[in-house]
KEVEX-93157 format. One record per atom (N, C-alpha, C): chain; x, y, z; atom name; residue number from 1. Coordinates in Angstrom, 2 decimals. Each point is the difference from the previous one (the first is absolute). Layout:
BEGIN
A,X,Y,Z,CA,NUM
...
***
This chain:
BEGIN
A,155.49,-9.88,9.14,N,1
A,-0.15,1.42,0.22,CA,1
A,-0.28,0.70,-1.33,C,1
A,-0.91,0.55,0.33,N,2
A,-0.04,1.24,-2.13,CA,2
A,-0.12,1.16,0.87,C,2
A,0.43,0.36,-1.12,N,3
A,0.62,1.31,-0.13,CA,3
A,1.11,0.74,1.50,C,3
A,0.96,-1.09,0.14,N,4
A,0.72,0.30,1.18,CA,4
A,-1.13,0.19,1.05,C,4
A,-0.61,-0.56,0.74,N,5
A,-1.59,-0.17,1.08,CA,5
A,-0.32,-1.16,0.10,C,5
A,-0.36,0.08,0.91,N,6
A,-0.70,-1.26,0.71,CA,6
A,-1.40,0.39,-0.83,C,6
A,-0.45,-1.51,-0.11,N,7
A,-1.91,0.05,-0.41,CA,7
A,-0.74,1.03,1.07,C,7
A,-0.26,-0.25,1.33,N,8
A,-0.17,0.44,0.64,CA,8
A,0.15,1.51,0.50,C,8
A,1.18,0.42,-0.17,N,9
A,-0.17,1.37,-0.47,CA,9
A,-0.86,0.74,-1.04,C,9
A,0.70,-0.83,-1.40,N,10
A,-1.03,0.58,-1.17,CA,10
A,-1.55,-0.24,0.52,C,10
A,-0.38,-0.82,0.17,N,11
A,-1.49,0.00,0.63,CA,11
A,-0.55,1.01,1.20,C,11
A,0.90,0.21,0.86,N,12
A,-0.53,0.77,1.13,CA,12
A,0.53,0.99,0.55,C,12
A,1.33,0.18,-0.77,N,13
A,0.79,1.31,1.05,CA,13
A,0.42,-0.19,0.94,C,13
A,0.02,-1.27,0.66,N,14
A,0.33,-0.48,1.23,CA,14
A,-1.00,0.37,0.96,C,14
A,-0.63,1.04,-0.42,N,15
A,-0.96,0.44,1.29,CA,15
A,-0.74,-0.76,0.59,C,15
A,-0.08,0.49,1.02,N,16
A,-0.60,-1.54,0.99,CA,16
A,-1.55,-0.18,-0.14,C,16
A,-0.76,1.13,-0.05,N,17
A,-1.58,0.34,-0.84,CA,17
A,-0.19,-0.84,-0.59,C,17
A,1.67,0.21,-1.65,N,18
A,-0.97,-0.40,-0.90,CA,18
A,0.70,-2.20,-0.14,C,18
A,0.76,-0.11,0.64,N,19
A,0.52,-1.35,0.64,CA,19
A,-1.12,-0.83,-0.09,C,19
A,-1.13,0.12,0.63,N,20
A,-0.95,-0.16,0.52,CA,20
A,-1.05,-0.33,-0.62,C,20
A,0.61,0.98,-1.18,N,21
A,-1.88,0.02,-1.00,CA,21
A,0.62,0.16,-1.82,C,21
A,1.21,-0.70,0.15,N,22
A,0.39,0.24,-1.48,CA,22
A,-0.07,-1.66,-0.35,C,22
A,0.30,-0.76,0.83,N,23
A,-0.33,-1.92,-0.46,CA,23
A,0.17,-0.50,1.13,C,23
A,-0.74,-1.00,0.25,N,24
A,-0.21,-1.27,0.66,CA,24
A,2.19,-0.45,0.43,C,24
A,0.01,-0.72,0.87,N,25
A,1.04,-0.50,-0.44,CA,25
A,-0.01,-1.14,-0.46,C,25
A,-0.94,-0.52,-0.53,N,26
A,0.32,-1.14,-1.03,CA,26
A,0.07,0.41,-1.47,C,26
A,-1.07,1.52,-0.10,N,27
A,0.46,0.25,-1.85,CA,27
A,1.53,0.72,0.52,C,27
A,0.28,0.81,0.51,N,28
A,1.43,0.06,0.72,CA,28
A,1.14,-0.78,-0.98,C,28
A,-0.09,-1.54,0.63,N,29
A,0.57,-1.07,0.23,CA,29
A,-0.43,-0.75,-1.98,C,29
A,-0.71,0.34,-0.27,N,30
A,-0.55,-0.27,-1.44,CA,30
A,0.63,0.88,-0.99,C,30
A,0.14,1.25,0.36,N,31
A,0.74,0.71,-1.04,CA,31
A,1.28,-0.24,0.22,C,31
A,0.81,-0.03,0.95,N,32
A,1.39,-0.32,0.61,CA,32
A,0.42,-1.45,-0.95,C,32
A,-0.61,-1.15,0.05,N,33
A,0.26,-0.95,-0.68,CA,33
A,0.20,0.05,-1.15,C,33
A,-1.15,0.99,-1.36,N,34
A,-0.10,0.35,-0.91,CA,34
A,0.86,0.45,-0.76,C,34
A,0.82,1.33,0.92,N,35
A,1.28,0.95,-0.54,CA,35
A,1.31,-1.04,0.24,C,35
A,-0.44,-0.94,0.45,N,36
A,1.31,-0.84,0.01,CA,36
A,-0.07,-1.20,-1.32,C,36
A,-1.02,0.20,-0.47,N,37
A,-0.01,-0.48,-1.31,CA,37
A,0.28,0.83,-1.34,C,37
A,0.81,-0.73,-0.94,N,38
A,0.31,0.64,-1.17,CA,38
A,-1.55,0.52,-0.40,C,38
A,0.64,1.18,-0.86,N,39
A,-2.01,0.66,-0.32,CA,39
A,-0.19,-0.95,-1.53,C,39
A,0.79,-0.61,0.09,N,40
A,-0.57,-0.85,-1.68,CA,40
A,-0.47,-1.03,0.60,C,40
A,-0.25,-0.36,1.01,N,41
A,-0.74,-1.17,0.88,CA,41
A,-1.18,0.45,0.70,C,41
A,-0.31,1.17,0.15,N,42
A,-1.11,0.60,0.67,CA,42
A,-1.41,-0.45,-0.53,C,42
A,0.03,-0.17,-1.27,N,43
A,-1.12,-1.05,-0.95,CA,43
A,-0.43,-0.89,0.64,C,43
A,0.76,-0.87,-0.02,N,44
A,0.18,-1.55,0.64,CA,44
A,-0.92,0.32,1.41,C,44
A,0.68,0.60,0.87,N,45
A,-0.24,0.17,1.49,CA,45
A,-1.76,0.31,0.12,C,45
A,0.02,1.50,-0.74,N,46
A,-1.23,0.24,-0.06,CA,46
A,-1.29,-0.79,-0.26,C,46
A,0.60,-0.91,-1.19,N,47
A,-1.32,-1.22,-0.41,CA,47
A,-0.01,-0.94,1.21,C,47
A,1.12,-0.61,0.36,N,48
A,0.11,-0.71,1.36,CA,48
A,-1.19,0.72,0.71,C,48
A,0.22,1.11,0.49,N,49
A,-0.43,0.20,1.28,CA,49
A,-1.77,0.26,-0.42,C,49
A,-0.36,0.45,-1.43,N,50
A,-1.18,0.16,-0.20,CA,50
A,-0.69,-1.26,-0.02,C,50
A,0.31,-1.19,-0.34,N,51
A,-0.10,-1.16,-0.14,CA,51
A,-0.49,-0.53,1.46,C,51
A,0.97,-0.13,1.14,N,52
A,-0.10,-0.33,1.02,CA,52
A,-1.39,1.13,1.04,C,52
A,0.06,1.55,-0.47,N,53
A,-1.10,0.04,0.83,CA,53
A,-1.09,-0.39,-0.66,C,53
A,0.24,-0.16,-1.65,N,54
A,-1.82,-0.60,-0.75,CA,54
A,-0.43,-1.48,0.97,C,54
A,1.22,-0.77,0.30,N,55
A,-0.17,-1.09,0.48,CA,55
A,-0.76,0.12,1.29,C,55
A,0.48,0.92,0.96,N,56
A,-0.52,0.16,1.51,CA,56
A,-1.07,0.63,-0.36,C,56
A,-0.77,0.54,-0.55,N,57
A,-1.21,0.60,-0.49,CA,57
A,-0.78,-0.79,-0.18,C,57
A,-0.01,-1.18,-0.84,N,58
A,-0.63,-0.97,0.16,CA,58
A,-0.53,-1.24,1.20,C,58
A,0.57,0.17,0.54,N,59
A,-0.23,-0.97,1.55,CA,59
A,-0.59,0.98,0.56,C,59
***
């Protein structure tokens, strides 16, 4: 949770509109994983994940 909130709030207000059209629920589910990582590891994660879509880009 930051700043006492759910991600999901901070992103949308809860409103059901913007529910809808503020992320996918997989980036959702992508940032959720993220904040559960220490932010001195967010480095790491980020190259991971840039790495892996350079990879699927290629095929």
């Amino acid at each position: 949770m930051a700043l006492g909130t759910t991600t999901t709030w901070l992103l949308t207000g809860n409103e059901p509109d913007e529910l809808a059209r503020a992320q996918t629920k997989n980036e959702l589910e992508l940032l959720t994983l993220l904040r559960e990582v220490p932010m001195d590891q967010h480095a790491i994660l980020l190259a991971a994940l840039k790495g892996m879509a350079a990879s699927l880009q290629k095929k």
